[in-house]
VOTIBA-49860 format. One record per residue: residue in one letter; x, y, z negated of N, C-alpha, C, O, CB in turn. Coordinates in Angstrom, 2 decimals. Each point is the difference from the previous one (the first is absolute). Glycine has a CB too. Example, Ala and Ser with C-alpha at 12.3 -4.5 7.8 and 13.67 -1.06 7.14 Angstrom:
// VOTIBA-49860
NODE | residu | n_c1 | n_c2 | n_c3 | ca_c1 | ca_c2 | ca_c3 | c_c1 | c_c2 | c_c3 | o_c1 | o_c2 | o_c3 | cb_c1 | cb_c2 | cb_c3
NODE | a | 13.19 | -5.69 | -7.80 | -0.89 | 1.19 | 0.00 | 0.90 | 1.20 | 0.00 | 1.04 | -0.02 | -0.66 | -2.93 | -1.15 | -0.59
NODE | s | 1.54 | 2.22 | 1.97 | 0.82 | 1.19 | -0.06 | -0.77 | 1.09 | -0.73 | 0.51 | 1.11 | -0.17 | 0.67 | -1.74 | 2.32
//
This chain:
// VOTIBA-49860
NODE | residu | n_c1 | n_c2 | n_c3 | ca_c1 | ca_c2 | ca_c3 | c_c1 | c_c2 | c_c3 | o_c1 | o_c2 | o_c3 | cb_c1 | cb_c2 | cb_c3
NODE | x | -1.74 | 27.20 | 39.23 | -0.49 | -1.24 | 0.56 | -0.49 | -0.95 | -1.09 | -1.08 | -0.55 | 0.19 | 2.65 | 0.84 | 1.74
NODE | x | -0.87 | -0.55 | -3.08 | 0.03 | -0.98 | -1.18 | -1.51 | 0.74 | -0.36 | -1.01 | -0.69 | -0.11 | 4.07 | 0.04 | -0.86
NODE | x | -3.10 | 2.19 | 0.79 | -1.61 | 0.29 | -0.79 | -1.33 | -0.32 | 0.90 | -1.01 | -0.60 | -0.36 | 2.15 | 2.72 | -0.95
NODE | x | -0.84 | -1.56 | 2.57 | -1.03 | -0.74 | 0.81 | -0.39 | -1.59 | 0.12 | -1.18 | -0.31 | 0.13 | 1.88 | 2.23 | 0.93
NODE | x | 0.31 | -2.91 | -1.12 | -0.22 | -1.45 | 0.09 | -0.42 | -0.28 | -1.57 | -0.69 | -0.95 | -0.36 | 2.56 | 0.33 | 2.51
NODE | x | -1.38 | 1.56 | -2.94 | -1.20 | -0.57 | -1.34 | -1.06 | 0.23 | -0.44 | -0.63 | -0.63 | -0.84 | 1.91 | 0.47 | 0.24
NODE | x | -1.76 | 1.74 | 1.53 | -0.97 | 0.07 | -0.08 | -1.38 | -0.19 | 0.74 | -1.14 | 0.33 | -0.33 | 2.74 | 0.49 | -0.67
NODE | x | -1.00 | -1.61 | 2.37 | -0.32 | -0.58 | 0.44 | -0.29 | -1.97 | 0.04 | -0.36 | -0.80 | 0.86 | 1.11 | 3.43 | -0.40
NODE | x | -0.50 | -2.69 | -1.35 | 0.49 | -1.21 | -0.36 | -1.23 | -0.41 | -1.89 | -0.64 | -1.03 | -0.20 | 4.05 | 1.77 | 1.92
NODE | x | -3.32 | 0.26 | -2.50 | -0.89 | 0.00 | -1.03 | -1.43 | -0.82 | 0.19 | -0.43 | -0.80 | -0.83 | 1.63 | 3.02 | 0.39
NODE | x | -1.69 | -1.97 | 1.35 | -1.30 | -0.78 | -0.13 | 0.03 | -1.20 | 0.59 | -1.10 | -0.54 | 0.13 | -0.06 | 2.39 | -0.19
NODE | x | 2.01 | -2.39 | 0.42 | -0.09 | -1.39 | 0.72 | 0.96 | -0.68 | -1.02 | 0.73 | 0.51 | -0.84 | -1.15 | 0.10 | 3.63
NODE | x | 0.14 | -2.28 | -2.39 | 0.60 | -0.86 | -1.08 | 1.71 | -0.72 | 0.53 | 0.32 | -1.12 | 0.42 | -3.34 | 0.46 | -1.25
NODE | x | 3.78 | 1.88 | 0.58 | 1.17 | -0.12 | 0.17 | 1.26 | 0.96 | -0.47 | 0.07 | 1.16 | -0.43 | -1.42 | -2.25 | 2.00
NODE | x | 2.09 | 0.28 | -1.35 | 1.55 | 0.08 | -1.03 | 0.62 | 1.02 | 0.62 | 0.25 | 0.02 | 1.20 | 0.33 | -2.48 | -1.84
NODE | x | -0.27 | 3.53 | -0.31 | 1.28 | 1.24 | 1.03 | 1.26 | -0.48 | -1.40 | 0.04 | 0.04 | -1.23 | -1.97 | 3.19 | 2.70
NODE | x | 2.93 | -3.71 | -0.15 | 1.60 | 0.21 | -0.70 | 0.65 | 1.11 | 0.24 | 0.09 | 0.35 | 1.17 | 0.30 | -2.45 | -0.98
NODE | x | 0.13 | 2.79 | -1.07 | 0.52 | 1.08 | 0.09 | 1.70 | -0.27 | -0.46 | 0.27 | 0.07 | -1.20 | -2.87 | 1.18 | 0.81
NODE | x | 3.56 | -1.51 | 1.25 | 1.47 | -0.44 | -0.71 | 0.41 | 1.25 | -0.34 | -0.44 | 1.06 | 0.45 | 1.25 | -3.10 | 0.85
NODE | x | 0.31 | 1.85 | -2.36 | 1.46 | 0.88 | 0.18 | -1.02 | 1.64 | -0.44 | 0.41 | 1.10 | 0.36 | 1.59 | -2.87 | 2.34
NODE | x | -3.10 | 1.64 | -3.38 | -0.43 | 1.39 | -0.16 | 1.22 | 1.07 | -0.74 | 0.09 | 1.19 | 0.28 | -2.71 | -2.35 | -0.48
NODE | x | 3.24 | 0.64 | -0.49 | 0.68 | 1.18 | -0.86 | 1.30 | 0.63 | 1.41 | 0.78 | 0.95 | 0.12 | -1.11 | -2.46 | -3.41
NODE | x | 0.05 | 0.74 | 3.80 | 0.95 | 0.80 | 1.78 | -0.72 | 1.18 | 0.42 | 0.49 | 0.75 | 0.84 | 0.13 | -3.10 | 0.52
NODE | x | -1.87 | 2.59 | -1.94 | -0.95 | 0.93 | 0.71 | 0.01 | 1.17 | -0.96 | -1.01 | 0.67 | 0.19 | -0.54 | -2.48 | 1.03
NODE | x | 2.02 | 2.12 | -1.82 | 0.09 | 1.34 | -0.93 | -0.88 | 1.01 | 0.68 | -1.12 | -0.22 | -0.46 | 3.59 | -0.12 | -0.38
NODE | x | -2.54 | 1.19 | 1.59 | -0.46 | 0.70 | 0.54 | -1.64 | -0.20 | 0.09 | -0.92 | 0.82 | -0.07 | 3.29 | -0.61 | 0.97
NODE | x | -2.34 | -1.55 | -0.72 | -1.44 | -0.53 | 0.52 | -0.62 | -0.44 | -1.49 | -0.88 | -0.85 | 0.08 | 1.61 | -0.21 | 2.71
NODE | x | -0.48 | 1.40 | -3.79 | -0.23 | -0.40 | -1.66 | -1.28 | 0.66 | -0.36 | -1.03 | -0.55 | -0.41 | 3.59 | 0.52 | -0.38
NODE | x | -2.34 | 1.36 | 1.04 | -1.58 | 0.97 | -0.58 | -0.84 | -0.62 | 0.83 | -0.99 | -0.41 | -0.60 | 1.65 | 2.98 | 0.03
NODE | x | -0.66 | -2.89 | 2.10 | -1.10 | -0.22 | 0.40 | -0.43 | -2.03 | -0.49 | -0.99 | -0.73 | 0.04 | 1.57 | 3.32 | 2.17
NODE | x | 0.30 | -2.64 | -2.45 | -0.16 | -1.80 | -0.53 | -0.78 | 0.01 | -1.07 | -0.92 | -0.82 | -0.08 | 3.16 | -0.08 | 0.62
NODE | x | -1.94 | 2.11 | -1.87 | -0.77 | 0.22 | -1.04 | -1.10 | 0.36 | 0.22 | -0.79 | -0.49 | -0.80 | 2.30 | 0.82 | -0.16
NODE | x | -2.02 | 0.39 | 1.78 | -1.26 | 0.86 | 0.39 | -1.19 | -1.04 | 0.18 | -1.08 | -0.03 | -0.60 | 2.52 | 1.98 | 1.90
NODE | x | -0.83 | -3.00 | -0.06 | -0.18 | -1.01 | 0.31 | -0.48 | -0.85 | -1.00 | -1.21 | -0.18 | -0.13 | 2.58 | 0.72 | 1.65
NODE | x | -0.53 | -1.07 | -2.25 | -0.39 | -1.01 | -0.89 | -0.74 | 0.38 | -1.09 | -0.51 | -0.88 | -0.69 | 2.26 | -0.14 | 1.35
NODE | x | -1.96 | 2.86 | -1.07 | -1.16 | -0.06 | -0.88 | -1.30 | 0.09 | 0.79 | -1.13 | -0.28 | -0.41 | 2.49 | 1.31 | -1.41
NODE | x | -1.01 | -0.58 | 3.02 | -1.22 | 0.04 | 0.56 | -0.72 | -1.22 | 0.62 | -0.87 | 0.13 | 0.86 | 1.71 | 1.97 | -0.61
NODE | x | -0.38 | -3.51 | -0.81 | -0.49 | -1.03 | 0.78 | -1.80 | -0.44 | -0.59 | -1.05 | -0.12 | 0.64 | 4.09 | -0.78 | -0.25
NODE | x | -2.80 | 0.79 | -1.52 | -1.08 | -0.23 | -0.96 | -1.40 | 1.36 | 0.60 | -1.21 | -0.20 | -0.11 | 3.43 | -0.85 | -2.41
NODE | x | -1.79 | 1.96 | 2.95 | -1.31 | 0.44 | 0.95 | -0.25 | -0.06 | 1.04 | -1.00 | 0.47 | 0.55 | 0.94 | 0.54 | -1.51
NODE | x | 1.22 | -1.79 | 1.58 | -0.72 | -0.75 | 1.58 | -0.24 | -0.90 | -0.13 | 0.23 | -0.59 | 1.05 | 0.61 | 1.28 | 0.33
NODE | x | -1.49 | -1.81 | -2.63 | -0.91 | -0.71 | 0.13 | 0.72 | -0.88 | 0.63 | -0.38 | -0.17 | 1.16 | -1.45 | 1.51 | -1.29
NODE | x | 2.85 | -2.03 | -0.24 | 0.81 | -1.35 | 1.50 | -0.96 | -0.83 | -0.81 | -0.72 | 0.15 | -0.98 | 4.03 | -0.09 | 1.94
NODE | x | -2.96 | -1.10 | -0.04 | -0.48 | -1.52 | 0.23 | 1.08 | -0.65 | -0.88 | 1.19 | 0.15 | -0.27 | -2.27 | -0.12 | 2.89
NODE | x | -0.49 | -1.25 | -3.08 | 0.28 | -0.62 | -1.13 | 1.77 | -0.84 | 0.18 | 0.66 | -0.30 | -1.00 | -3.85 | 0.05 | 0.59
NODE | x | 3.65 | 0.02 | 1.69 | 0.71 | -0.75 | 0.29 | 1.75 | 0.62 | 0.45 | 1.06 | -0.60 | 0.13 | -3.64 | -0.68 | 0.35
NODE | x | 2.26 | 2.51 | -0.37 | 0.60 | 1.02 | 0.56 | 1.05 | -0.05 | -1.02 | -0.28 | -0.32 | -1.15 | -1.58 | 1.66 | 2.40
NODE | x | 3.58 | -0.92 | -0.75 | 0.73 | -0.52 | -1.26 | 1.17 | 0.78 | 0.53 | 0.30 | -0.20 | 1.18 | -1.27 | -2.38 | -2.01
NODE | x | 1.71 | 3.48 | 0.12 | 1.22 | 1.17 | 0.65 | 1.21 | -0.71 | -1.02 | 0.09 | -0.23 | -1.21 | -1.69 | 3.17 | 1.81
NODE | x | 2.37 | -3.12 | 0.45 | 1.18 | -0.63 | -1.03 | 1.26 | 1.17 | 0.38 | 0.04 | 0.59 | 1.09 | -0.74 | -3.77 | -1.00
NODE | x | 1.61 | 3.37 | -1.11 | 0.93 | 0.77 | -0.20 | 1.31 | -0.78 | -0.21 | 0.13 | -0.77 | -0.95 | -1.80 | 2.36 | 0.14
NODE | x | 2.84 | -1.32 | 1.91 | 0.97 | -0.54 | -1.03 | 0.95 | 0.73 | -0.21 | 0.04 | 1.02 | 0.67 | -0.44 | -2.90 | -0.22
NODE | x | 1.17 | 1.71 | -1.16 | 0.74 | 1.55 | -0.30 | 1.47 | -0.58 | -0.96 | -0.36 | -0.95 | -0.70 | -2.45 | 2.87 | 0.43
NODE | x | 4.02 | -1.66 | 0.11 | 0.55 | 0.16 | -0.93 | 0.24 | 1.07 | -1.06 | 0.22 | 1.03 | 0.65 | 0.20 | -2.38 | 0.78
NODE | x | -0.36 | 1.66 | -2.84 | -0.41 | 0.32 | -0.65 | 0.95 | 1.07 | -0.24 | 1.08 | -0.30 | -0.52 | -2.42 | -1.59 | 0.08
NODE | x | 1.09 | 3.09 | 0.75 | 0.41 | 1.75 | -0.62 | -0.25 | 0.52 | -0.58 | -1.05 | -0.28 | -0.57 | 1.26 | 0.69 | 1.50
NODE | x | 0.36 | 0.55 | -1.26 | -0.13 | 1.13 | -1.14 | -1.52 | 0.92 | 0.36 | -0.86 | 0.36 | -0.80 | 3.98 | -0.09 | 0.52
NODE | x | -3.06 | -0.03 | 2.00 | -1.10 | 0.78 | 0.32 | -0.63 | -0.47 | 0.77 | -0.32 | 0.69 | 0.96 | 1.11 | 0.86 | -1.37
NODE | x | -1.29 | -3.10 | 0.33 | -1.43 | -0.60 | 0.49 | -0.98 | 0.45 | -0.73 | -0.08 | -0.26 | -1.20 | 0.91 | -1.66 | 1.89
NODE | x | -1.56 | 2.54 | -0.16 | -1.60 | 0.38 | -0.62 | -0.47 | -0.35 | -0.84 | -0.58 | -1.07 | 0.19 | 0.08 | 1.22 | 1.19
NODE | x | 0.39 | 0.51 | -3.02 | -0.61 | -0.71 | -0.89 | -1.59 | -0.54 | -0.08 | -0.59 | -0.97 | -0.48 | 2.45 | 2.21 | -0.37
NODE | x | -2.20 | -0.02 | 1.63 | -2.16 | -0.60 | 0.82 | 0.40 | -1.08 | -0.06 | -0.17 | -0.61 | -1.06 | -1.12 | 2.05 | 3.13
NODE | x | 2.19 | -2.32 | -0.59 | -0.55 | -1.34 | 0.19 | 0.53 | -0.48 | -0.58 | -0.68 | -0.89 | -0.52 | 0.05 | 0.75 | 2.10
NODE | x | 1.83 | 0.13 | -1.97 | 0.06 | -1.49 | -1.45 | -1.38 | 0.19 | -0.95 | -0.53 | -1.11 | 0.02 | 3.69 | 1.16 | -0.58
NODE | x | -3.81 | 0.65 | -0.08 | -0.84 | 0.15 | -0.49 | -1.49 | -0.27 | 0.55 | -0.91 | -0.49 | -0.66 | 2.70 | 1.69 | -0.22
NODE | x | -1.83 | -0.89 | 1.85 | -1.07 | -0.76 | 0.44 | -0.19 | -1.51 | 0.80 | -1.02 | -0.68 | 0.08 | 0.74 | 3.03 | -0.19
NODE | x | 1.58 | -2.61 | 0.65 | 0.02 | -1.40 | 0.31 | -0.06 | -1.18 | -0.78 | 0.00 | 0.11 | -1.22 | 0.96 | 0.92 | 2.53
NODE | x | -0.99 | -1.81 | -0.94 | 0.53 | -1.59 | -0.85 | 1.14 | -0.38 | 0.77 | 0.01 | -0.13 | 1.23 | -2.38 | -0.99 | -1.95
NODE | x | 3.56 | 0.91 | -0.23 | 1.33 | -0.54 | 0.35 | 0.54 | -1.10 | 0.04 | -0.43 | -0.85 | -0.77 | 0.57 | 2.31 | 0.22
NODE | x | 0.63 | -1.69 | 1.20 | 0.64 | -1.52 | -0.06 | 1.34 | 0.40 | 0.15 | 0.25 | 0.69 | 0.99 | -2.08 | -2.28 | 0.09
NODE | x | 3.07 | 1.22 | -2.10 | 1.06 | 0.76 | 0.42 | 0.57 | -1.75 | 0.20 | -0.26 | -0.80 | -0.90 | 0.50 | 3.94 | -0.50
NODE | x | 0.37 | -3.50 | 2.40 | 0.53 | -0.99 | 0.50 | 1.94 | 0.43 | -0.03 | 0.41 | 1.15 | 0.15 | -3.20 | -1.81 | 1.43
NODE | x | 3.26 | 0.03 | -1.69 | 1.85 | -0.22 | -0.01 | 0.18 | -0.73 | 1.28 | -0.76 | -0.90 | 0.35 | 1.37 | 0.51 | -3.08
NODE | x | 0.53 | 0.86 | 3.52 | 0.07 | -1.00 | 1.61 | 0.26 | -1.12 | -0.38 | 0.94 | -0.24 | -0.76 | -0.03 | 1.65 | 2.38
NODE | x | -1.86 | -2.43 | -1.07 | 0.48 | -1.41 | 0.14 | 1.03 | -0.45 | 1.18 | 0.50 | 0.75 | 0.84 | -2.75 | -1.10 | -1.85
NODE | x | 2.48 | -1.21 | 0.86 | 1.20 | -0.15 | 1.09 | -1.51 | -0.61 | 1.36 | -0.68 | -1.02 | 0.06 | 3.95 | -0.03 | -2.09
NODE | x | -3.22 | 1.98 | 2.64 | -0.66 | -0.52 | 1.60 | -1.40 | 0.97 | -0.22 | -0.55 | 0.51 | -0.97 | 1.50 | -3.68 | 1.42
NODE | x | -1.19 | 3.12 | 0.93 | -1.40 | 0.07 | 0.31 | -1.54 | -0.87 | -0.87 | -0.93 | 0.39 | -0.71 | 2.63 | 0.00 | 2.99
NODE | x | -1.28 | -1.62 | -1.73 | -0.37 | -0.82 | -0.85 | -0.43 | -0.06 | -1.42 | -1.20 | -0.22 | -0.16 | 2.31 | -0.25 | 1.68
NODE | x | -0.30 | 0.65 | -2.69 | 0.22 | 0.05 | -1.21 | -0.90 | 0.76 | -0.22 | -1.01 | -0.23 | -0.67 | 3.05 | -0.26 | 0.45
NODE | x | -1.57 | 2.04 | 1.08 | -1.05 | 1.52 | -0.64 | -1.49 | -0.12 | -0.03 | -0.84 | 0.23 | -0.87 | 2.48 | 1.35 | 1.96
NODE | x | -1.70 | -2.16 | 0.55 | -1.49 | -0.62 | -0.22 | -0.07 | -0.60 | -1.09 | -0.20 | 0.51 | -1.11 | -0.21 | -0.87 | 3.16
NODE | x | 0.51 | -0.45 | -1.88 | -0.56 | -0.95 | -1.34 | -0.09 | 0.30 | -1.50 | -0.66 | -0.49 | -0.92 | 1.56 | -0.94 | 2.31
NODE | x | 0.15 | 2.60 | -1.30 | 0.00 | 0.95 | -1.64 | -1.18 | 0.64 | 0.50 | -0.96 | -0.74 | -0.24 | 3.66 | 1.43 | -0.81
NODE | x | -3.01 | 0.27 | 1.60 | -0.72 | 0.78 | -0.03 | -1.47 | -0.48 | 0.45 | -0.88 | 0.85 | -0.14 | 2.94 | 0.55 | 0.31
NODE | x | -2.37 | -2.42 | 0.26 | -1.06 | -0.56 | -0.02 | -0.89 | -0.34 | -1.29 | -1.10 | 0.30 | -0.44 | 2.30 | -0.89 | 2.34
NODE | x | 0.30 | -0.48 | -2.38 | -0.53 | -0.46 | -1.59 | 0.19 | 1.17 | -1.01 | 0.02 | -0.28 | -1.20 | 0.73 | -2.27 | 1.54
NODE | x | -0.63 | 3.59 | -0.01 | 0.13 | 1.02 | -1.06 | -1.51 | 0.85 | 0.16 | -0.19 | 0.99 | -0.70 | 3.20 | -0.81 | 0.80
NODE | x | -4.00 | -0.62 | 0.83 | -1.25 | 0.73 | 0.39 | -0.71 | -0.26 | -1.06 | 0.20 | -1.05 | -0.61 | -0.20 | 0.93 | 2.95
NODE | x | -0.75 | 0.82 | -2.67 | -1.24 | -0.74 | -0.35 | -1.11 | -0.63 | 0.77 | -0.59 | 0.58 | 0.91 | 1.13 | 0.74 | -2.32
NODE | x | -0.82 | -2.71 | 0.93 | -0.91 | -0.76 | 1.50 | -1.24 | 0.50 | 0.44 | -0.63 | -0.50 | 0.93 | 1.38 | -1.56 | -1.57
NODE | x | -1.16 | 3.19 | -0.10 | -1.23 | 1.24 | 0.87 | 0.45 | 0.77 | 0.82 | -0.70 | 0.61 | 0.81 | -0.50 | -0.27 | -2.46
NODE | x | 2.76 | -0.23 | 1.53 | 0.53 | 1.19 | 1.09 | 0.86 | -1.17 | 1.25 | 0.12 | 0.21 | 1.20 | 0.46 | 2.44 | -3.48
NODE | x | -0.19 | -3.59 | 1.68 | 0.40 | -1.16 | 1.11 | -0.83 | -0.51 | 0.40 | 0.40 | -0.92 | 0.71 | 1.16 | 0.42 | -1.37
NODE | x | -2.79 | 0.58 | 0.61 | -1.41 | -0.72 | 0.54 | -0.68 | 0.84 | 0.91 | -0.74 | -0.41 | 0.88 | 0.34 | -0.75 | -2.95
NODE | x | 0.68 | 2.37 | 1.83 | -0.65 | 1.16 | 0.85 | 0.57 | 0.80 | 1.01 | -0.01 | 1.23 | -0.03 | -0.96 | -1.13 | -1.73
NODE | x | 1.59 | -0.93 | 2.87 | 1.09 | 0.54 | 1.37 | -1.36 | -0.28 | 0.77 | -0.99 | -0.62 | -0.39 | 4.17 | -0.21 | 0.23
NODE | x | -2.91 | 1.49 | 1.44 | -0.99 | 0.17 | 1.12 | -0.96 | -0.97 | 0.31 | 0.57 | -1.00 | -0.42 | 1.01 | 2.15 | 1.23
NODE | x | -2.57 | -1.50 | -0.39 | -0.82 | -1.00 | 0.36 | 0.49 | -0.49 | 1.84 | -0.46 | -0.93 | 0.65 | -1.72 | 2.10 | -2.75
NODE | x | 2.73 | -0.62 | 2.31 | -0.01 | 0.19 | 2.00 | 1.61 | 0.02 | -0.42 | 0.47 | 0.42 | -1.06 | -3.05 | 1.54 | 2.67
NODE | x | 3.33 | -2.54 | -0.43 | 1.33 | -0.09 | 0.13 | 1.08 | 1.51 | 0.14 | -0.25 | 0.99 | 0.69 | -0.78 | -3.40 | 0.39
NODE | x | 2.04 | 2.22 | -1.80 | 0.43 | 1.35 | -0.32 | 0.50 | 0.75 | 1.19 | 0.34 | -0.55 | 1.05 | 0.21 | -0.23 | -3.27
NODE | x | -0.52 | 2.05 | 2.01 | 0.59 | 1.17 | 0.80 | 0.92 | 0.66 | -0.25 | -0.21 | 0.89 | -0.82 | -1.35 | -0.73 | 1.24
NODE | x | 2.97 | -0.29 | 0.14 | 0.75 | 1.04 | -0.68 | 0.11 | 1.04 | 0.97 | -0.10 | -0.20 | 1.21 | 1.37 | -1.28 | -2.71
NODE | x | -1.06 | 2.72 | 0.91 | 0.35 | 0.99 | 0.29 | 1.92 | 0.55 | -0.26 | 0.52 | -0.40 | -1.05 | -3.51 | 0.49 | 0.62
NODE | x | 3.63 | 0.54 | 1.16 | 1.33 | 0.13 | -0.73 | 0.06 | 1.83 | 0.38 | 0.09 | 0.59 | 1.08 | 1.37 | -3.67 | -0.67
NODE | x | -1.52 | 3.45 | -1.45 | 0.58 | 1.94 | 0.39 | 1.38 | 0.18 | -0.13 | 0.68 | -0.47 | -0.90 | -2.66 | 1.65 | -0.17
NODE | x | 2.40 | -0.44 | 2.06 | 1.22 | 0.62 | 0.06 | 0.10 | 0.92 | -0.53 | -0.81 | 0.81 | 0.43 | 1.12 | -1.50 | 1.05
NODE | x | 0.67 | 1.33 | -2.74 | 0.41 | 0.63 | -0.24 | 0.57 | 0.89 | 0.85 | 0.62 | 0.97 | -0.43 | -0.84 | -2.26 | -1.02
//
């Protein structure tokens, strides 16, 4: 479900959250496959796959390597994290969320 909604999702100007990936072991080769193969489907300029993950021995070395990271520490609240992880963007990647009001999607594991 997660590979279809991203690859369905690549050419239009919007955000896929992906939580809790390192829960998905199984689902890893095809996450790698995935993420080298994004750069030849051509996404949209706006288009933006976020990962969050806590950090293992056997998370995929591909995507740490091909991503850009932000390793954040839990703050106290909801609140707070936002606000870390906002001001921890860079303001080309905090400037560039959807034009049209957001959509979430939630997959079940």
């Amino acid at each position: 479900a997660a590979d279809k909604l991203i690859r369905a999702s690549v050419s239009q100007p919007v955000w896929v959250v992906l939580e809790n990936t390192h829960l998905a072991g199984d689902w890893m080769p095809s996450l790698c496959a995935l993420v080298q193969a994004l750069p030849s489907m051509r996404p949209h300029w706006d288009f933006r796959l976020w990962l969050t993950f806590v950090p293992t021995d056997d998370f995929p070395a591909v995507i740490l390597q091909t991503c850009l990271k932000l390793v954040m520490d839990p703050a106290a609240g909801l609140k707070a994290n936002l606000v870390a992880v906002l001001g921890a963007l860079p303001p080309d990647v905090a400037a560039g969320g959807p034009p049209r009001p957001h959509t979430y999607t939630t997959l079940l594991a």
